[in-house]
N, C-alpha and C positions, 0 to 999 in steps of 0.2 A: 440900080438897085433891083435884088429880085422880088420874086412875088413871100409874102409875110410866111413867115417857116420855114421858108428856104435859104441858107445862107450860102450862098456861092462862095469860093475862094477871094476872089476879090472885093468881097460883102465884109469878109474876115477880115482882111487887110485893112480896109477902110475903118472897122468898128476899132483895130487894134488899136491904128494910126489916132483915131479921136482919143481911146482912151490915156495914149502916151501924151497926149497935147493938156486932158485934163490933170493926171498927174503931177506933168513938169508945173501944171498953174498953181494945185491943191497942195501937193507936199511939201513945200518951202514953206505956207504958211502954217500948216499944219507942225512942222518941226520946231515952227518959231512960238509955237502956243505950246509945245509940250506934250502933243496929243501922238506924236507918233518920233521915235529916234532917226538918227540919219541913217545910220546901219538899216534900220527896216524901210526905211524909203529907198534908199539907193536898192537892196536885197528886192523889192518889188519893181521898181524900173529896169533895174536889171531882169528881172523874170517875163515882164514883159516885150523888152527889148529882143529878148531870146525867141519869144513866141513871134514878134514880126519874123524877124529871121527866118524861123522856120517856114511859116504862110511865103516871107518871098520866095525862100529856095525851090519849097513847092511850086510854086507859079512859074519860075525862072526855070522847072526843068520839064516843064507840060505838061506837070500832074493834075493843072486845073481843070480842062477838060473832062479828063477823066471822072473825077472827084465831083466838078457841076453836073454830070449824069449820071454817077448814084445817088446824090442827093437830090435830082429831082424824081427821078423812080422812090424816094421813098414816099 
């Protein structure tokens, strides 16, 4: 993990990756209480799911480098 403010690429990945683990646990019960549709659950998993995606492709074509040193110059 980096230093607080800074989030590296792989910082991003990680936070994505927790928040898809909390969804998959939230939104089934949340669906089952009425508090949110399956259309709009699946429609934000899905939104998420895109977001990993992009962070890995970023990573998978060596933009992290790059991308971890302007985000520590700022």
């Amino acid at each position: 993990m980096s230093k607080p403010g800074i989030a590296t690429l792989a910082d991003q990945i990680a936070e994505v990756q927790r928040e898809i683990g909390y969804r998959q646990r939230v939104y089934p019960r949340m669906v089952a209480q009425k508090k949110m549709t399956q259309d709009d659950a699946e429609l934000h998993m899905h939104r998420m799911l895109a977001a990993l995606l992009t962070l890995e492709k970023l990573r998978d074509d060596g933009v992290e480098a790059a991308l971890d040193k302007a985000l520590r110059a700022k």
